[in-house]
C-alpha positions in Angstrom: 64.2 115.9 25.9 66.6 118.9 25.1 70.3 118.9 26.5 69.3 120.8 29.5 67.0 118.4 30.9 69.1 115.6 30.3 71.9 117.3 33.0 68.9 117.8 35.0 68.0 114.3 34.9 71.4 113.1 35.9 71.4 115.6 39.2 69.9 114.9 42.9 66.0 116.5 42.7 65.2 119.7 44.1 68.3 121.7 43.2 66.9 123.4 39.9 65.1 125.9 41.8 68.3 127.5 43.2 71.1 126.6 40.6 72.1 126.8 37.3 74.0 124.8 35.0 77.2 126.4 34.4 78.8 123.5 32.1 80.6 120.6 32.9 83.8 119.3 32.4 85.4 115.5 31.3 88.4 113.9 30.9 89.8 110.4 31.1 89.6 110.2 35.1 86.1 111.8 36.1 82.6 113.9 34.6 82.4 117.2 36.6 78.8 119.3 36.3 79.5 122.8 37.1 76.6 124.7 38.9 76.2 127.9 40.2 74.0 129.4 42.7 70.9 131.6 41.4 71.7 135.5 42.4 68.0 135.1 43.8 68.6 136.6 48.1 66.5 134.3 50.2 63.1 135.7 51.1 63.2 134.6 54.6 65.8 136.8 56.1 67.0 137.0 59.7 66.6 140.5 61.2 69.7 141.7 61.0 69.7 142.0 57.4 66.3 143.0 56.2 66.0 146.5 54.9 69.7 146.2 54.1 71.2 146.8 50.8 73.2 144.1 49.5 77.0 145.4 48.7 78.9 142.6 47.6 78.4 138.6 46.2 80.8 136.3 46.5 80.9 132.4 45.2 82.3 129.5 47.1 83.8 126.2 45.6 82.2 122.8 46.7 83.3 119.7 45.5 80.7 116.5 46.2 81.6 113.2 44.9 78.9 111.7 43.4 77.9 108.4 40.9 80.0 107.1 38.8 79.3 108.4 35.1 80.0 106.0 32.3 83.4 104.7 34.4 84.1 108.2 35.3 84.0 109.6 38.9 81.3 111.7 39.1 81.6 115.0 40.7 79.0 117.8 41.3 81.1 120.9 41.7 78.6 123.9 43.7 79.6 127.4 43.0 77.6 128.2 46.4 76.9 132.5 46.5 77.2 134.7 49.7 76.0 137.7 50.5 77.2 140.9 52.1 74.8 143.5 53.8 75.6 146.9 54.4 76.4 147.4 58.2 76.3 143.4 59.0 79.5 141.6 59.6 78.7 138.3 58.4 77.8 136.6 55.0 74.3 135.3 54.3 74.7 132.1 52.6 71.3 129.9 51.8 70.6 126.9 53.7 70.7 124.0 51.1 71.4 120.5 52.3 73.7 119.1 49.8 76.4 116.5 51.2 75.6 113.3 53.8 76.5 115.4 57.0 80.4 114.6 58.0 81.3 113.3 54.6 82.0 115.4 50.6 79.2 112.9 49.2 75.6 113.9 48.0 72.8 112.8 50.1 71.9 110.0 47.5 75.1 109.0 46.6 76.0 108.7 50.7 72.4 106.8 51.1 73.5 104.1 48.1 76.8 103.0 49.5 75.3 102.5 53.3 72.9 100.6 51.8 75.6 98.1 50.2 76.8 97.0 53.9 
């Protein structure tokens, strides 16, 4: 097992298919894992935006909280990417489910602490 498949080990399944690992970053409080949406545009575009040419990419910050890693807080920061189309007004962004709806946790991490009650 190489480096990058250790990361991979550590993160919530399913996410390798649209992200990258950027780096990571640790210090005496918390372990951060930096990754960063694939430039890959969904292939299931609404209407409004097929046939368009793509004019600008931007990335988004999001912070999840996640396990504790080796007495650390453990933090999963998503550099989420955006789309603009030519002649649309709004962003594409892909639909990826990764917090517990209503909270900053990962679905996992959320699922594990309702499960301590």
């Amino acid at each position: 097992m190489d480096e990058h498949d250790l990361v991979w080990a550590l993160l919530p399944e399913g996410l390798e298919g649209y992200f990258d690992v950027e780096g990571y970053e640790k210090d005496d409080l918390r372990f951060r894992i930096i990754l960063v949406e694939k430039n890959v545009i969904p292939t299931n575009l609404p209407e409004e935006y097929r046939g368009k040419r793509v004019v600008n990419t931007v990335l988004n910050d999001l912070l999840l909280e996640d396990f504790p890693i080796r007495g650390r807080k453990g933090e999963i920061l998503f550099r989420r990417r955006s789309w603009k189309f030519e002649g649309v007004d709004k962003m594409l962004n892909r639909k990826i489910a990764l917090t517990f709806p209503g909270t900053r946790l990962g679905n996992e991490f959320a699922n594990f602490l309702k499960n301590l009650d």
